[in-house]
C-alpha positions in Angstrom: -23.8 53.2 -34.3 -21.3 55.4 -36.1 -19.6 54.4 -39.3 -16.3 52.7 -38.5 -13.8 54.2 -41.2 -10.1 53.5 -38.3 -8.5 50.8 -38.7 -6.4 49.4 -35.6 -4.4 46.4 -35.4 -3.3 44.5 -32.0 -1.3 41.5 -31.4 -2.4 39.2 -28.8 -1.2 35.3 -27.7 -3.2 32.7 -29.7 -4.9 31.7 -26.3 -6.0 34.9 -25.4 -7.9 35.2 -29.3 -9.1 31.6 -29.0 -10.7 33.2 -25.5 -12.1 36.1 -27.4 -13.5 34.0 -30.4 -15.1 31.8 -28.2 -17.0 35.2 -25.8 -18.0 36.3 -29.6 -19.5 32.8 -30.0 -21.3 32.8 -27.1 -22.3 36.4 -27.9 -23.4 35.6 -31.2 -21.2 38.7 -32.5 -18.0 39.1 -34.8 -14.8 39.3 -32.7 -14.0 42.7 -33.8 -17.6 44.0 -32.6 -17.0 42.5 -28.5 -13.6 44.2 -28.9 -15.2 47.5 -29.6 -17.9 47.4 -27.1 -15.9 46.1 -24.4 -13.1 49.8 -25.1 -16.4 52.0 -25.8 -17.8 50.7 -22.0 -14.0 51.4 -20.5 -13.7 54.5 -22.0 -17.2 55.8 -21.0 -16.3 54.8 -17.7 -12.7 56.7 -17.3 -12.8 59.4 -19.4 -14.2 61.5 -16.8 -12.1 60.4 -14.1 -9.4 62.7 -12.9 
């Protein structure tokens, strides 16, 4: 995986975190990292797309 040296900031209800905390949980990864893959799988599927 590439170094991460970007910083971006979003703001979000406090249910919709508490639902992305608890996916991390499950997944057994840090909230910023499910974030991350979840955009790199959207982009790699739109990018391409006209």
């Amino acid at each position: 995986m590439e170094k991460t040296d970007a910083y971006i900031g979003i703001r979000v209800t406090k249910e919709f975190k508490a639902r992305l905390e608890a996916q991390a949980e499950k997944e057994r990864r840090p909230v910023a990292n499910l974030i991350r893959l979840v955009m790199e799988e959207y982009l790699e599927q739109h990018e391409n797309q006209p």
